[in-house]
Residue frames as a rotation matrix with the C-alpha (Angstrom) as fourth column:
UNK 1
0.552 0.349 -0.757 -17.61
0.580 0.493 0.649 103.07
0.600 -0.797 0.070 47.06
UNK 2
0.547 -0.390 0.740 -16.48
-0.639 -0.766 0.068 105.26
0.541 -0.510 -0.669 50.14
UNK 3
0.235 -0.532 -0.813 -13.83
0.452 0.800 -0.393 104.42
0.860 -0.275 0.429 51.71
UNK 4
0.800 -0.107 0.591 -12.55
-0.362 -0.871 0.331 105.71
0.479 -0.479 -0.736 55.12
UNK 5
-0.213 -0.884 -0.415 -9.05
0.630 0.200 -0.750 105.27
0.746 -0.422 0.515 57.50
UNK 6
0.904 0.224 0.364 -8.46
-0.111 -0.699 0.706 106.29
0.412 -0.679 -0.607 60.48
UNK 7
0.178 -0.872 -0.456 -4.95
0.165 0.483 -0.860 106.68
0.970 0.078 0.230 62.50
UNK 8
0.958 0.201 0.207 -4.28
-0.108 -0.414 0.904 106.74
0.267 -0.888 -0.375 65.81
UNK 9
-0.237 -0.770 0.592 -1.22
-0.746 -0.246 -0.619 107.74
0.622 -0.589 -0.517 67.43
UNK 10
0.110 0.095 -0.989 -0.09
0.084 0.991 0.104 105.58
0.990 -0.095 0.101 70.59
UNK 11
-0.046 0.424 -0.904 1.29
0.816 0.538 0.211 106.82
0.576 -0.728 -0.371 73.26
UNK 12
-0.984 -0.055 -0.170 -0.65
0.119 -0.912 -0.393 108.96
-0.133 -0.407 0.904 75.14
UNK 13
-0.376 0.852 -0.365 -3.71
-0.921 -0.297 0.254 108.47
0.108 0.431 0.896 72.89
UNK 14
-0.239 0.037 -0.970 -3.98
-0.277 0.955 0.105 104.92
0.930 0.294 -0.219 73.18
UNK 15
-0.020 -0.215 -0.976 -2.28
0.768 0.621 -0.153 104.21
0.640 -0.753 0.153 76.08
UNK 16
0.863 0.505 0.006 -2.14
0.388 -0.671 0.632 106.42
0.323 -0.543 -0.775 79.35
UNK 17
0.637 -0.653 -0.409 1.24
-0.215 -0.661 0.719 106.38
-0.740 -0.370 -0.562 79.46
UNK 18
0.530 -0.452 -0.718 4.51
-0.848 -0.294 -0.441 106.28
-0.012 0.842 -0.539 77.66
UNK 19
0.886 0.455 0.090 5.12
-0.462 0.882 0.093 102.95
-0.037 -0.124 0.992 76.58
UNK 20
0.088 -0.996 0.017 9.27
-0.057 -0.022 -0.998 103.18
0.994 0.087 -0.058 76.36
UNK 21
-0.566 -0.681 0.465 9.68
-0.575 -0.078 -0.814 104.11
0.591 -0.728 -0.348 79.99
UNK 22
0.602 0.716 0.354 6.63
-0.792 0.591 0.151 101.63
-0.101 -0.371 0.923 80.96
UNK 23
0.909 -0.091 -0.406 8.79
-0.064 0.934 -0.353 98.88
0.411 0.347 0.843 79.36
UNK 24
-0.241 -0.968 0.069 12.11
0.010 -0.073 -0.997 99.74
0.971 -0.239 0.027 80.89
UNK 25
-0.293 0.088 0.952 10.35
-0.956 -0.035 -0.291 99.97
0.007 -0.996 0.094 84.59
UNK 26
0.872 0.454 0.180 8.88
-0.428 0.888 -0.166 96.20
-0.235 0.068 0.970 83.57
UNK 27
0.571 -0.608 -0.552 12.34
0.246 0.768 -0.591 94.51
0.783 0.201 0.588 82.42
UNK 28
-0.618 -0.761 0.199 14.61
0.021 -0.268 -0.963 96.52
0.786 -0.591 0.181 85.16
UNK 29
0.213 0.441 -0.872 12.11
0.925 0.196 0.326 96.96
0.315 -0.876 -0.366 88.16
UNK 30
0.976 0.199 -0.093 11.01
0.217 -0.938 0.271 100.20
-0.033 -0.284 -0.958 90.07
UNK 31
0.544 -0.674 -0.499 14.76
0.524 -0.192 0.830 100.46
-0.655 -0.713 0.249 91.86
UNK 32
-0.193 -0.924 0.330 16.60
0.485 0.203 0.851 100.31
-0.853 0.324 0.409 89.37
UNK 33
0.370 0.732 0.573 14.24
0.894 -0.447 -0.007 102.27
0.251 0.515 -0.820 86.84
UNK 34
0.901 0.429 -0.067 14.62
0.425 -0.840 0.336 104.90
0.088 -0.332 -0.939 88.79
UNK 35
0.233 -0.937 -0.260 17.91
0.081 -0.248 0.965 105.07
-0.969 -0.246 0.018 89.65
UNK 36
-0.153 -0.233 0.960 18.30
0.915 0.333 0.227 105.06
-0.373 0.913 0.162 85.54
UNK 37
0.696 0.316 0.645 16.29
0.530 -0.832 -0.165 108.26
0.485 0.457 -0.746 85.01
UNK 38
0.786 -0.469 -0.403 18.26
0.081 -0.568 0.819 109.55
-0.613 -0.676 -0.408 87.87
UNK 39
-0.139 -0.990 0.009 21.86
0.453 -0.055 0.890 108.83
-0.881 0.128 0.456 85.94
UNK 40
-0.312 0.258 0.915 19.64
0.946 0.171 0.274 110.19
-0.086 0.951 -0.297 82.68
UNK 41
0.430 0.669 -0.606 18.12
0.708 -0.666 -0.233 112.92
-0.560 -0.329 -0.761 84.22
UNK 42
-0.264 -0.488 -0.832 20.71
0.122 -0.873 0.473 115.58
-0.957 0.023 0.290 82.51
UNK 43
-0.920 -0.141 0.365 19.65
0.288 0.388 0.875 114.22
-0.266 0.911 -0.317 78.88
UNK 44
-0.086 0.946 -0.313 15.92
0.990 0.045 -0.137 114.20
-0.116 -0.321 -0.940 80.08
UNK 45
0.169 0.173 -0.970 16.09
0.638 -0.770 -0.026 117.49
-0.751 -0.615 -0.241 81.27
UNK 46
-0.716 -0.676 -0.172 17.93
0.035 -0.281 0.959 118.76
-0.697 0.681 0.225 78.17
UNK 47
-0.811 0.171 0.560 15.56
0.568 -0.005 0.823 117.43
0.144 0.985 -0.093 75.80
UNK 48
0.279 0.937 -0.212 12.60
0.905 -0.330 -0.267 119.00
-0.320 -0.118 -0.940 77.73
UNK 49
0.387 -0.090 -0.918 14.05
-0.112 -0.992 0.050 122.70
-0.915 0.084 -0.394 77.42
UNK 50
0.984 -0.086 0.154 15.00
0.166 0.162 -0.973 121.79
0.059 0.983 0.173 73.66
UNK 51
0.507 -0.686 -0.521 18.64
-0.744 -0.654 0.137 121.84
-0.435 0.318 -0.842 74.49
UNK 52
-0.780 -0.337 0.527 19.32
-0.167 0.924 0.344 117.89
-0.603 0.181 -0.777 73.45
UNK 53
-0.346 0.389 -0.854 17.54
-0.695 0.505 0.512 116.46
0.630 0.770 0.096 70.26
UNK 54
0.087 0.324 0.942 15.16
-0.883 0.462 -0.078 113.83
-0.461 -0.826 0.326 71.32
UNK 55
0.772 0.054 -0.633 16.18
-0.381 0.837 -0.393 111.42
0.509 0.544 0.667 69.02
UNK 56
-0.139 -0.983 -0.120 19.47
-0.209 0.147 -0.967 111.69
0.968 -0.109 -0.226 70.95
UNK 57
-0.387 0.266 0.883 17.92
-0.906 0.066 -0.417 111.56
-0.170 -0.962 0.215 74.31
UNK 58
0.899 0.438 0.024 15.56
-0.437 0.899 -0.032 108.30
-0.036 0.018 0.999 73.24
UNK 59
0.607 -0.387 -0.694 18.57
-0.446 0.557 -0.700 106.88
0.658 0.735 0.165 72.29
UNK 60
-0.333 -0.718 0.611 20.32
-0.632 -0.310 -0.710 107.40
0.699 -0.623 -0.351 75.19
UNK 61
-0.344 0.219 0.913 17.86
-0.939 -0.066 -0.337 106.00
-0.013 -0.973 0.229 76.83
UNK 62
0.865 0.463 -0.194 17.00
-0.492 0.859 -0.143 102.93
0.101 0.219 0.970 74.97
UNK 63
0.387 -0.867 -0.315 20.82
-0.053 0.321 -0.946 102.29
0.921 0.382 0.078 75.29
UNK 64
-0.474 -0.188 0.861 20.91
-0.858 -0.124 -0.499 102.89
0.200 -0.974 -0.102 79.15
UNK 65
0.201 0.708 0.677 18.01
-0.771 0.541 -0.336 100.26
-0.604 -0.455 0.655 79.61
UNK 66
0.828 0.510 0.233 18.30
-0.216 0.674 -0.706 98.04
-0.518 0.534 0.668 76.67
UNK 67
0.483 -0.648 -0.589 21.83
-0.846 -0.170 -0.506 98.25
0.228 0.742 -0.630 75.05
UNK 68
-0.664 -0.702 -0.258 23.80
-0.708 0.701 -0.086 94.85
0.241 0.125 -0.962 74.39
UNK 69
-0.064 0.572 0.818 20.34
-0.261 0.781 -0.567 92.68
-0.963 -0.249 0.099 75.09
UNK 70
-0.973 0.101 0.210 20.71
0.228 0.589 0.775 89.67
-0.045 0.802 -0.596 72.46
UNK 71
-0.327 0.883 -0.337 17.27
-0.940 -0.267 0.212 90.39
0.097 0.386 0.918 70.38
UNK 72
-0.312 0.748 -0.585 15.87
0.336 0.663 0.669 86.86
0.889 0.012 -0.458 71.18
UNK 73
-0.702 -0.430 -0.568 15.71
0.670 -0.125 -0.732 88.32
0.243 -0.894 0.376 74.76
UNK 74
-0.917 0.268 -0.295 14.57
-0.261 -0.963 -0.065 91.90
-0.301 0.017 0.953 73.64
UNK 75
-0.521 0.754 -0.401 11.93
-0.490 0.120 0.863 90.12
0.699 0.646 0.307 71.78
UNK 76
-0.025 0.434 -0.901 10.40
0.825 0.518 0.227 87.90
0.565 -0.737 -0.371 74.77
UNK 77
-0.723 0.185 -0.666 10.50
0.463 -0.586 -0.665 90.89
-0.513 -0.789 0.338 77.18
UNK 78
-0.962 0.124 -0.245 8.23
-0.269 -0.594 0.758 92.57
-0.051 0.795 0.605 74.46
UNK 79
-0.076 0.820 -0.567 5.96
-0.092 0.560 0.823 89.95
0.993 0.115 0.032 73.63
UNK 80
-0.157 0.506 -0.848 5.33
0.876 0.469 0.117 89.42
0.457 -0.724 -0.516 77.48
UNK 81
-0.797 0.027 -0.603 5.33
0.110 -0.976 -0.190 93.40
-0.593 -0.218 0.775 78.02
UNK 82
-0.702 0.664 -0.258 2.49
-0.578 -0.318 0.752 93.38
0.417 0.677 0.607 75.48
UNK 83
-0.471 0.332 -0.817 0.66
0.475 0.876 0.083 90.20
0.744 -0.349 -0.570 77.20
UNK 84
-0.088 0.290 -0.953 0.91
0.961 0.276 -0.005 91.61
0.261 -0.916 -0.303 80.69
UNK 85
-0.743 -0.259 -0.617 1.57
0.411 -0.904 -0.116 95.38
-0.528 -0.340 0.778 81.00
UNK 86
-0.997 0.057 -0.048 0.11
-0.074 -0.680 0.730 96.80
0.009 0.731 0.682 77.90
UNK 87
-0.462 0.790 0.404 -3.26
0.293 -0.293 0.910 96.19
0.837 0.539 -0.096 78.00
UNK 88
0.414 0.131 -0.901 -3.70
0.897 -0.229 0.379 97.88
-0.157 -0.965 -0.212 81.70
UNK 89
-0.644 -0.642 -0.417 -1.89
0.413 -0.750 0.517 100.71
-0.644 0.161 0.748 80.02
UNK 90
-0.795 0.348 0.497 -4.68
0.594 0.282 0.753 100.97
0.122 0.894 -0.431 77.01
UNK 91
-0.904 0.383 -0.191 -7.30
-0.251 -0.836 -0.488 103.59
-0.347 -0.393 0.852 77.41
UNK 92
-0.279 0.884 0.374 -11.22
0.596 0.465 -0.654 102.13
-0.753 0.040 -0.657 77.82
UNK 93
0.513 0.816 -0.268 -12.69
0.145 -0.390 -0.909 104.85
-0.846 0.427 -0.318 75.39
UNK 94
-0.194 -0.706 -0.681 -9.60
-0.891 -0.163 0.423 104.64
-0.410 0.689 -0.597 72.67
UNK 95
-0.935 0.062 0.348 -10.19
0.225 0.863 0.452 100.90
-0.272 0.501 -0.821 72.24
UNK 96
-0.215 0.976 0.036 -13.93
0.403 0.122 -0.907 101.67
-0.890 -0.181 -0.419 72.08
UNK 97
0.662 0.024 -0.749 -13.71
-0.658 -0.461 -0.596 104.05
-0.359 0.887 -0.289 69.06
UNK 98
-0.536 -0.810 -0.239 -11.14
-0.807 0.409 0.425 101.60
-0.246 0.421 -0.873 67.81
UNK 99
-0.805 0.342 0.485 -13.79
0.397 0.918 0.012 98.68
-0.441 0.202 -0.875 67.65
UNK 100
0.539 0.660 -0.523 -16.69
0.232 -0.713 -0.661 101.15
-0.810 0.235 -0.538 66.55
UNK 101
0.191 -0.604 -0.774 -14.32
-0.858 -0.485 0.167 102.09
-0.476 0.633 -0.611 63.75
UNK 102
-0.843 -0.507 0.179 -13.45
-0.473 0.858 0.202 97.90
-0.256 0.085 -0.963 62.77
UNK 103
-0.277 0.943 0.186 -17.19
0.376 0.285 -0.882 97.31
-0.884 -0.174 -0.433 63.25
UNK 104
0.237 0.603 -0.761 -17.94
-0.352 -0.677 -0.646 100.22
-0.906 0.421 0.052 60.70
UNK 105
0.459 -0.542 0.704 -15.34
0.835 0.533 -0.134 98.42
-0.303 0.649 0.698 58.31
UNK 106
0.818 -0.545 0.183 -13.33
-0.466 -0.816 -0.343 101.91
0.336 0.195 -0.921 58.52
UNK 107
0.428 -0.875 -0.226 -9.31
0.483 0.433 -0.761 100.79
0.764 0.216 0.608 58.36
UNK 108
0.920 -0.095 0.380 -7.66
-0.372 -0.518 0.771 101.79
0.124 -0.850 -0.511 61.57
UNK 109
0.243 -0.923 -0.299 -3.55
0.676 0.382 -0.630 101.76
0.696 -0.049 0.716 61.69
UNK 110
0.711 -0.640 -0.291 -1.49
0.703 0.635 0.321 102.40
-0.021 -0.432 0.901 64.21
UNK 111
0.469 -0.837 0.284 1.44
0.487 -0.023 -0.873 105.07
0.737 0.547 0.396 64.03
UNK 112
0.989 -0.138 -0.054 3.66
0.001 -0.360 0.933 105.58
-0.148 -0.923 -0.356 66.61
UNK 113
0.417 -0.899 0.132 7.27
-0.761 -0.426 -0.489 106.84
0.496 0.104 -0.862 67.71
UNK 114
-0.038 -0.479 0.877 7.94
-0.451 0.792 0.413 103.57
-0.892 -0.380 -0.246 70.00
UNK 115
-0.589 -0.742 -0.321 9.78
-0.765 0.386 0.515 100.86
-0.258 0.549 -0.795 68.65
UNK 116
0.105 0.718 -0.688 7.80
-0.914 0.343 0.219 97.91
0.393 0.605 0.692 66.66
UNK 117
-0.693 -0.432 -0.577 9.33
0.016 0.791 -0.611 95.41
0.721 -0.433 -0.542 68.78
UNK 118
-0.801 0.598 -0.026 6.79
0.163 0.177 -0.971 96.13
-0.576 -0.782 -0.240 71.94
UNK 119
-0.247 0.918 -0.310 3.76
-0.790 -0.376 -0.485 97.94
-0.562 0.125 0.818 69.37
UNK 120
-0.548 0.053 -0.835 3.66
-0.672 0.566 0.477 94.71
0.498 0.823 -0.274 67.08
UNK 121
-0.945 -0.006 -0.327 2.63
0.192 0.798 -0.571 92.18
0.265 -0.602 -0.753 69.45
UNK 122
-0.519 0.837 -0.175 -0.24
0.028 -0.189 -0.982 94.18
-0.854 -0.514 0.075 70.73
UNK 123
-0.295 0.099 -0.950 -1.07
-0.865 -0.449 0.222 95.38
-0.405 0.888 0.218 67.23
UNK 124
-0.734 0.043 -0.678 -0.83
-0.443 0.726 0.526 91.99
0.515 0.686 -0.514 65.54
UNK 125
-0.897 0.434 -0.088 -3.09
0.326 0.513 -0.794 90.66
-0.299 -0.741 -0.601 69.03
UNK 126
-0.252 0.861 -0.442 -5.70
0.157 -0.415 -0.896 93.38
-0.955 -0.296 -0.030 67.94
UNK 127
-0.199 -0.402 0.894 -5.13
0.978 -0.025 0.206 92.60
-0.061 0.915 0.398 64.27
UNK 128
0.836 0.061 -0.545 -4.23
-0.164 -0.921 -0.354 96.40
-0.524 0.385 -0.760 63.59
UNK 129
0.419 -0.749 0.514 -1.48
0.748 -0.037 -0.663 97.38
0.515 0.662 0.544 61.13
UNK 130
0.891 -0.081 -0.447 1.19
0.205 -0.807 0.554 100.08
-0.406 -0.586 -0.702 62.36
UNK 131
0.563 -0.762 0.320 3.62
0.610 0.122 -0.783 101.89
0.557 0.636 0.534 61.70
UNK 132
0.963 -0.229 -0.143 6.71
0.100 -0.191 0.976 102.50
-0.251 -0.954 -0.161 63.86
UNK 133
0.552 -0.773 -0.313 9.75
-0.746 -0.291 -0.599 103.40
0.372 0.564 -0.737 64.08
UNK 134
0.891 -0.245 -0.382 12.68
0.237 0.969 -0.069 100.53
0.387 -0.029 0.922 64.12
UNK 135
0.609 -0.772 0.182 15.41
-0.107 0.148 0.983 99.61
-0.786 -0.618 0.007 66.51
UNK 136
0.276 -0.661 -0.698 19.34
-0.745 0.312 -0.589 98.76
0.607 0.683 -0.406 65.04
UNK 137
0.839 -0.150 0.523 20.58
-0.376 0.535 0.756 95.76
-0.393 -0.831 0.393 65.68
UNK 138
0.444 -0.732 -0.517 24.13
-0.728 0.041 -0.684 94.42
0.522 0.680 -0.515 65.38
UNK 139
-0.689 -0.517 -0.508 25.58
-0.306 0.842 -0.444 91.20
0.657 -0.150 -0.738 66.18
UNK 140
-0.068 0.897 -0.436 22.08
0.578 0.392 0.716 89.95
0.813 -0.203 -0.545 67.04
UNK 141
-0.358 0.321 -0.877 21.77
0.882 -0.192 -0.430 92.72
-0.306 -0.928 -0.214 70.04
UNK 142
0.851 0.489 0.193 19.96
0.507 -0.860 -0.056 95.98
0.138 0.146 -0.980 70.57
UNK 143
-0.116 -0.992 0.046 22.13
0.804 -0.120 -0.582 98.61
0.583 -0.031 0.812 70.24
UNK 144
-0.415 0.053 -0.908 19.93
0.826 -0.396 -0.401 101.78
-0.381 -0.917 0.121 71.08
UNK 145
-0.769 0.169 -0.617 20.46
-0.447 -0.832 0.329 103.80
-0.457 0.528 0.715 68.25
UNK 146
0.314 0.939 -0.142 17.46
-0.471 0.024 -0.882 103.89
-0.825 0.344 0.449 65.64
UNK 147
-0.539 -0.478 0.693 17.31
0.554 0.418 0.720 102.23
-0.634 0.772 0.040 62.66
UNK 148
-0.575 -0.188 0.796 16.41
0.764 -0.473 0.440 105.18
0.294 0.861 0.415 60.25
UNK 149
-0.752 -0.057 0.657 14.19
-0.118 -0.969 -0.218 108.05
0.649 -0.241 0.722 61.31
UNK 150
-0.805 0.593 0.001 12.36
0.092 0.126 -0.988 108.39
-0.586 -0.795 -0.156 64.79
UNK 151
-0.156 0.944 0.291 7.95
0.851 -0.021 0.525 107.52
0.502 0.329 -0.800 63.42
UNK 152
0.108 0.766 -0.634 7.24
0.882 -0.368 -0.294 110.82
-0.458 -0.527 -0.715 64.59
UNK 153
0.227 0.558 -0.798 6.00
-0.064 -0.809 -0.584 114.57
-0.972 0.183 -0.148 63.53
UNK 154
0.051 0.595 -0.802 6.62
-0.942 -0.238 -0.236 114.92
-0.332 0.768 0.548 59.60
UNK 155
-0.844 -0.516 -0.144 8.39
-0.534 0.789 0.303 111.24
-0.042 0.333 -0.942 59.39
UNK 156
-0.358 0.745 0.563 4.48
0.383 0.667 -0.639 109.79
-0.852 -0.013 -0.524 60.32
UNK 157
0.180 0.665 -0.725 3.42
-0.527 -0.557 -0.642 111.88
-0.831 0.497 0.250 57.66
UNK 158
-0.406 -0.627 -0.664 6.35
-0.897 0.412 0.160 110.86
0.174 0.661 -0.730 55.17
UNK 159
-0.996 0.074 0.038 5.43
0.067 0.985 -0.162 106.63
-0.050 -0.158 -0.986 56.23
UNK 160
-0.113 0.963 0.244 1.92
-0.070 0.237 -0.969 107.22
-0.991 -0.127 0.040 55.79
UNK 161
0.411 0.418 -0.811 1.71
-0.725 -0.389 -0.568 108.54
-0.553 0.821 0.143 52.39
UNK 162
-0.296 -0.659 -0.692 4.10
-0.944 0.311 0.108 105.84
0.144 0.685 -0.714 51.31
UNK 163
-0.987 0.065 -0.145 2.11
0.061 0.998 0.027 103.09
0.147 0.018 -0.989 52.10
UNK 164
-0.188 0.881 0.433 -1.32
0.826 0.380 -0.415 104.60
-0.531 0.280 -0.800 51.24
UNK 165
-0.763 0.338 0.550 -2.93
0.319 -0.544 0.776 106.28
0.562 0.768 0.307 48.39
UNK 166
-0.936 0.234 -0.263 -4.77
0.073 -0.603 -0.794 109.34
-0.345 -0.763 0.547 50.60
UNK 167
-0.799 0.339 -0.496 -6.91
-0.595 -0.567 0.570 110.24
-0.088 0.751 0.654 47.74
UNK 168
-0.556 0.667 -0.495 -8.69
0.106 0.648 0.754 106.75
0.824 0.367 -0.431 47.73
UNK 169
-0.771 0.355 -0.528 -9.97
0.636 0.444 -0.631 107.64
0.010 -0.823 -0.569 51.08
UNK 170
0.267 0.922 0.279 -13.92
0.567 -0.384 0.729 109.77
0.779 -0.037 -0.626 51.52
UNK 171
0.971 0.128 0.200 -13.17
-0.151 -0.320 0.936 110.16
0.184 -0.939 -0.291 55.65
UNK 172
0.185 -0.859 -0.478 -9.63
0.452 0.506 -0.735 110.06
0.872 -0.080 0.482 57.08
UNK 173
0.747 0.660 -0.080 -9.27
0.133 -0.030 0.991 110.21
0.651 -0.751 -0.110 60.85
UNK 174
-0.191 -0.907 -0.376 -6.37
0.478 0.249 -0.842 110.96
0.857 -0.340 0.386 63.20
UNK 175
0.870 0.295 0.396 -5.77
-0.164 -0.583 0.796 111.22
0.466 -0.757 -0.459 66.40
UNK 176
0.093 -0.995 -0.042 -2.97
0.306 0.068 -0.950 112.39
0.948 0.075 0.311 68.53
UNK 177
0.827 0.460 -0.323 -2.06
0.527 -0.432 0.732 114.35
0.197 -0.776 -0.600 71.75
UNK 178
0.408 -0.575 -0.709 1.19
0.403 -0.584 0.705 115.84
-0.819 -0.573 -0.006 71.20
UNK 179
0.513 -0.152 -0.845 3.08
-0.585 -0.782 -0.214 118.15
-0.628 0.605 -0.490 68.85
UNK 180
-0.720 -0.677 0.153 4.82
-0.205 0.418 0.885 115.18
-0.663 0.606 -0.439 67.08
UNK 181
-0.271 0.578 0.770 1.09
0.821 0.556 -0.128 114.32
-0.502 0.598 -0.625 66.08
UNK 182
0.257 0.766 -0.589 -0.15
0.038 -0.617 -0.786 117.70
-0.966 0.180 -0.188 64.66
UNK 183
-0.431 0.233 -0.872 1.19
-0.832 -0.476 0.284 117.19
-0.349 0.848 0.398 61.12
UNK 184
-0.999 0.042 -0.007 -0.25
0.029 0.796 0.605 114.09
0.031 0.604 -0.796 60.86
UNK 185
-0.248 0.890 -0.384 -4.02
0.425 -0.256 -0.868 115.77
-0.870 -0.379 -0.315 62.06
UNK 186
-0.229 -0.123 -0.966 -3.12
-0.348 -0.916 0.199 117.96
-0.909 0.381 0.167 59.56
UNK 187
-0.964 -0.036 -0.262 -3.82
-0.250 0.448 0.859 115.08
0.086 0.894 -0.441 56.80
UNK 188
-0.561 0.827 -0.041 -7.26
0.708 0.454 -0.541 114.14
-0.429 -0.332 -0.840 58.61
UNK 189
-0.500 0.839 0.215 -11.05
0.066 -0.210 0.975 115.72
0.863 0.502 0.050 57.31
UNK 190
0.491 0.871 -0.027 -11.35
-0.230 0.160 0.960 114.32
0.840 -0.465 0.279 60.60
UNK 191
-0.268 -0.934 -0.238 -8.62
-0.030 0.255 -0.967 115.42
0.963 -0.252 -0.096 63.20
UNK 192
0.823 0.559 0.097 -8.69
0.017 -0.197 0.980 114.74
0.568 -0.805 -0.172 66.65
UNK 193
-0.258 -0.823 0.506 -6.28
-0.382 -0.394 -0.836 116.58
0.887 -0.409 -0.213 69.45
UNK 194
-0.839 -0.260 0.477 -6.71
-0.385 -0.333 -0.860 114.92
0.383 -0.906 0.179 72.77
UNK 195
-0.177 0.924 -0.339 -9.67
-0.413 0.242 0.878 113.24
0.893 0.295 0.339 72.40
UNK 196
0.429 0.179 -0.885 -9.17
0.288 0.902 0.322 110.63
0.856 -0.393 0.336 75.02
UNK 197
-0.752 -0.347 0.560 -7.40
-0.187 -0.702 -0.687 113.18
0.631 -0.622 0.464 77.76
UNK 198
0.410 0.826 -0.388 -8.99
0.539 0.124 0.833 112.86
0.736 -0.550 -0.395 81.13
């Protein structure tokens, strides 16, 4: 029997925007959002011209917006960031190939570089599976830093293969839109760069 998979990156390909600094302008508000990137901006700036790591820059920033929130907290801003934000964020012709793909009875996960704490909720809402990368926490709060490696360029590769046997698949689909996603395209029969770009 053929089997097929498909994977879609999140944000960007999913959604229209990025789904970190979407949630930090939803728990802090515009002002104060802003005035964040502002006191970030040197990090920001850094990681664009590759002189900061961007694991060190996310961090920075999940630790500007989110450090010391107690994780029953972090969790409720999530689950109602997924509720109320996220699907206004969701691209009409991504979900569309995403049901069209569910419909066919082709397997359709998830993998993304945001934390599992905002992509679960939606995910579990649209029963998808995913795979993300995870927050640390330490004396029940967020701290910022990551818990093990950021879900993105070979690490999606590395978390795919360990939780599926490629070989069993006929068709395998991916889709992405930025250089963290091209080695995971690179596993697809059936890659797709931008698809959903307007």
């Amino acid at each position: 029997m053929k089997k097929s998979i498909a994977f879609f990156d999140f944000d960007g390909t999913v959604t229209r925007k990025d789904t970190m600094l979407e949630l930090a302008r939803f728990s802090k508000g515009n002002l104060s959002y802003y005035i964040g990137l502002c006191i970030l901006s040197p990090w920001l700036a850094g990681m664009k011209v590759g002189l900061i790591n961007k694991v060190k820059a996310k961090e920075k920033l999940l630790a500007y917006f989110f450090g010391g929130t107690s994780l029953k907290s972090f969790t409720d801003l999530c689950i109602s960031f997924s509720e109320k934000i996220l699907p206004f964020l969701v691209r009409e012709d991504a979900m569309a190939t995403i049901e069209k793909f569910k419909k066919e009875k082709t397997s359709v996960v998830i993998v993304s570089a945001s934390a599992e704490n905002w992509v679960a909720p939606w995910c579990i809402k649209n029963n998808l599976p995913y795979i993300s990368t995870r927050l640390m926490v330490s004396n029940n709060e967020i701290t910022g830093k990551l818990c093990g490696e950021n879900c993105n360029g070979i690490e999606k590769v590395i978390r795919i293969k360990k939780q599926f046997i490629l070989g069993d698949y006929t068709d395998i689909y991916c889709y992405g839109d930025t250089e963290g996603d091209k080695m995971m395209l690179k596993l697809a029969n059936h890659p797709y760069y931008r698809l959903f770009k307007k």
